[in-house]
C-alpha positions as CSV (number, residue, x, y, z in Angstrom):
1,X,-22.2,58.8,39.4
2,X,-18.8,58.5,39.1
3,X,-18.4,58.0,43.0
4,X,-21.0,55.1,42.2
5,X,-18.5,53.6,40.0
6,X,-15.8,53.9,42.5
7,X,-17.9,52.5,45.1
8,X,-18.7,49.8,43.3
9,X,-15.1,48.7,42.0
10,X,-13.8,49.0,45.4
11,X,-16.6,46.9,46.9
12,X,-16.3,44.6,43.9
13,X,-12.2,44.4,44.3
14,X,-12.8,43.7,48.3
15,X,-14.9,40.6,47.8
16,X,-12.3,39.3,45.1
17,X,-9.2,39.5,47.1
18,X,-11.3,38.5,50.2
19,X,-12.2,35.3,48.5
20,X,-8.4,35.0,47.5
21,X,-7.0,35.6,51.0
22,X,-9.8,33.3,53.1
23,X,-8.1,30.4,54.4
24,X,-9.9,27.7,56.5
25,X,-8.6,27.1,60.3
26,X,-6.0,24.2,60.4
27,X,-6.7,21.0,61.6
28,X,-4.2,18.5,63.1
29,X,-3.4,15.3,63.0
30,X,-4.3,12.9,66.0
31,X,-0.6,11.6,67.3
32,X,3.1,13.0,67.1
33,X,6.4,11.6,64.9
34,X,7.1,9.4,63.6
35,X,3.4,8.5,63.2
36,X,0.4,9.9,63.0
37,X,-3.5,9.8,61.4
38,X,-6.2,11.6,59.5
39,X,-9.7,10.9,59.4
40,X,-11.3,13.3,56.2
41,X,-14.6,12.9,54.7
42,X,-15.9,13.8,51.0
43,X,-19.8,15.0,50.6
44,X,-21.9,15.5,47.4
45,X,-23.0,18.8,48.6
46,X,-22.7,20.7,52.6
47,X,-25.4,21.6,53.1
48,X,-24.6,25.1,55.0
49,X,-22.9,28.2,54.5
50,X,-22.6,30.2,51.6
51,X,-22.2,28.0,49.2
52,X,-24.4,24.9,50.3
53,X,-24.8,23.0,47.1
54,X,-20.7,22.7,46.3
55,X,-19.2,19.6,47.0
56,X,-16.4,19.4,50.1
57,X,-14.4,17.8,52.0
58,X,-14.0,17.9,55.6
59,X,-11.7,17.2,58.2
60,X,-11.9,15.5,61.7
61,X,-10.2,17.0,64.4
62,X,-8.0,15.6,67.3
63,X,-11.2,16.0,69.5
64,X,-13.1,13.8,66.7
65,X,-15.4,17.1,66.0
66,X,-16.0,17.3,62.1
67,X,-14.7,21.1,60.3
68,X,-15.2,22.4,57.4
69,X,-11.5,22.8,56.3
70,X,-8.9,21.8,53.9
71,X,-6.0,22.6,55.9
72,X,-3.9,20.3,57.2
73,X,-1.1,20.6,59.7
74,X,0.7,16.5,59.8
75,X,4.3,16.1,61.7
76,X,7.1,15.5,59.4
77,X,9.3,12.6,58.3
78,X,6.7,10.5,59.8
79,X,4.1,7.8,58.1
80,X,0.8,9.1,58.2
81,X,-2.0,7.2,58.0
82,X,-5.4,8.9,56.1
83,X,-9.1,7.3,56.5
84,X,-11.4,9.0,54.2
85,X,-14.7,8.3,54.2
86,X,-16.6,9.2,50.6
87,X,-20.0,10.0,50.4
88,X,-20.7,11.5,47.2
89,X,-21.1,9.2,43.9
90,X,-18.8,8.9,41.1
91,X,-17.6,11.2,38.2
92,X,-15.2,9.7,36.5
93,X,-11.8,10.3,35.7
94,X,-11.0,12.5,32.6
95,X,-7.4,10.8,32.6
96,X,-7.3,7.1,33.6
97,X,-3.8,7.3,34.8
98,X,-4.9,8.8,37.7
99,X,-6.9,5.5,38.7
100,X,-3.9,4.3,40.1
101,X,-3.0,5.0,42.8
102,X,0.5,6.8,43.8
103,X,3.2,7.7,46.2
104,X,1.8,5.4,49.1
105,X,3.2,3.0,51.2
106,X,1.7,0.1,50.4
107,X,-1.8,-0.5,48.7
108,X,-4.6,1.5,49.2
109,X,-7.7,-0.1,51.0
110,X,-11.1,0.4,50.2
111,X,-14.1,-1.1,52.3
112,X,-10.9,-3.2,53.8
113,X,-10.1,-4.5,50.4
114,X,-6.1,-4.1,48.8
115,X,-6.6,-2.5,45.4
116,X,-4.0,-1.7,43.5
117,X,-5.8,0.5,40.6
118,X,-9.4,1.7,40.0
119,X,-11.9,1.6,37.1
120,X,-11.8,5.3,36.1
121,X,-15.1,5.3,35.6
122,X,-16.1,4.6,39.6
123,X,-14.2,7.6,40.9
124,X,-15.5,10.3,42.3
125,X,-12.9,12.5,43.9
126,X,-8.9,12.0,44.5
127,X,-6.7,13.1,46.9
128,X,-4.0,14.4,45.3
129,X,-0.9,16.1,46.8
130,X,1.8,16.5,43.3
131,X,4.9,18.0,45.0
132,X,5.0,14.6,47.4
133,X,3.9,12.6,44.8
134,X,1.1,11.2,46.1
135,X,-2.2,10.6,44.2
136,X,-5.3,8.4,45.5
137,X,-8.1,7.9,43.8
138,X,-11.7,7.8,45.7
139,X,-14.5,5.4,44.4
140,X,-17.9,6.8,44.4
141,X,-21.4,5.1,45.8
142,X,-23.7,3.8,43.1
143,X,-26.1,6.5,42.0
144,X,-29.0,4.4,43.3
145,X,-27.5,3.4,46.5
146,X,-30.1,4.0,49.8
147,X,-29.7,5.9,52.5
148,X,-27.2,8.6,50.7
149,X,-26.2,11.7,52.9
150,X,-28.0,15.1,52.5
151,X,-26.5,17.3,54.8
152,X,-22.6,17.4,55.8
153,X,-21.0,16.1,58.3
154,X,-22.4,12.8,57.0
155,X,-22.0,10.1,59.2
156,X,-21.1,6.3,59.2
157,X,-25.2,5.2,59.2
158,X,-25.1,6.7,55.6
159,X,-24.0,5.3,52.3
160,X,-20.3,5.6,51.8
161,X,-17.3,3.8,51.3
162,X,-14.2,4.0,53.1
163,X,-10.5,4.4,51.7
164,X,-7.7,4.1,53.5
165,X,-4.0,4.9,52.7
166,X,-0.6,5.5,54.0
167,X,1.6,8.4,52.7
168,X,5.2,9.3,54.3
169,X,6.5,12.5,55.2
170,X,9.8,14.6,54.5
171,X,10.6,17.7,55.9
172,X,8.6,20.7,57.0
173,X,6.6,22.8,54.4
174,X,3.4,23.4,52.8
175,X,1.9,21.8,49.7
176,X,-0.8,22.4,48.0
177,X,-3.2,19.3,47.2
178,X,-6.6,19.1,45.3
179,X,-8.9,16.8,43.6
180,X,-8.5,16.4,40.3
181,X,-11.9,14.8,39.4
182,X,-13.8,17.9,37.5
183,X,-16.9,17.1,40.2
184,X,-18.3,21.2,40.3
185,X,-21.7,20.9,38.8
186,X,-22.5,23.5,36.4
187,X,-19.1,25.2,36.4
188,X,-17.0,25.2,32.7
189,X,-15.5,21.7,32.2
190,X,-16.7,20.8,35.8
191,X,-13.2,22.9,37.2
192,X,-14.4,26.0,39.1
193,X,-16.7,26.7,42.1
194,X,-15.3,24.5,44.7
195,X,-12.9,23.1,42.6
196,X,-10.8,25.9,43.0
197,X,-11.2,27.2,46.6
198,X,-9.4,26.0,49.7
199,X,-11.7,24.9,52.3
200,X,-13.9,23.0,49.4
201,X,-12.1,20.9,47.1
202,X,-8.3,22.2,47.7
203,X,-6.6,23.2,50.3
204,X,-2.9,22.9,52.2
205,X,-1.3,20.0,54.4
206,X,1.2,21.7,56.6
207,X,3.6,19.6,57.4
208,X,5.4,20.7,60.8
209,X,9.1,19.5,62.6
């Protein structure tokens, strides 16, 4: 019995610190310094893997393949320029200073529009990276809208809208950023789940010399 215990704590403490530890592969921006793009989508659920019903982002890679990552390698001092496309429909922002957007350059555009602050209640994710300042919020799809994506990578046929923002670079490091729209269904106060793990709702942007 007891080496049942053991067994069990040690198989228990291996799937904790493996969930810690799992980091998504990098993917990299399309161009070099001092300018460069990302192209990142949001979906209500993906569809696949072990968790198929959390909410995620995803990433487009240089090759214009779709991953399922959160990590982010940009070039640094450089103006990057980040197209997401969002999918999933709206939450709504606990705190509605974060319906403003922050630490761009320039407005924010969304379906090609300017906009210089959003209803709170419209959002659905953010994109937020604190140590660089930046915070952007991403308006959701009506509820009732047709045509809505099922199955991740969602593509441009499906209901979505499109936001598009600059940020600028400094030098090299690693920050974390995350939504801060509590979007994880049937988690306390809609903050776990996905909400916490990298690859899903969080995750790095590396930012290289």
């Amino acid at each position: 019995m007891v080496l049942g215990v053991a067994f069990s704590a040690a198989l228990i403490a291996y799937y904790v610190v493996s969930y810690l530890i799992i980091r998504p592969p990098a993917v990299s921006a399309s161009g070099r310094a001092p300018s460069a793009s990302l192209t990142l989508q949001t979906v209500a659920s993906l569809g696949t893997g072990p968790h198929p019903d959390w909410v995620s982002y995803l990433a487009k890679n240089p090759q214009g393949r779709w991953v399922h990552s959160t990590v982010m390698t940009v070039p640094a001092n450089s103006l990057v320029r980040i197209t997401i496309y969002q999918y999933d429909t709206a939450t709504g922002l606990r705190n509605p200073y974060w319906g403003a957007p922050q630490g761009t350059v320039g407005p924010i555009s969304i379906n090609g529009k300017p906009t210089s602050t959003l209803d709170p209640s419209l959002a659905s994710h953010t994109f937020a990276v604190p140590d660089l300042g930046v915070s952007v919020p991403l308006e959701g799809i009506p509820a009732k809208a047709k045509n809505q994506c099922s199955l991740a990578p969602c593509t441009l046929a499906e209901a979505h809208n499109t936001i598009s923002f600059t940020i600028r670079t400094g030098n090299a490091g690693t920050f974390r950023w995350q939504c801060f729209v509590p979007c994880a269904f049937k988690t306390i106060l809609g903050f776990g789940g996905p909400m916490q793990s990298v690859g899903y709702m969080d995750g790095y942007l590396q930012v290289v010399a």
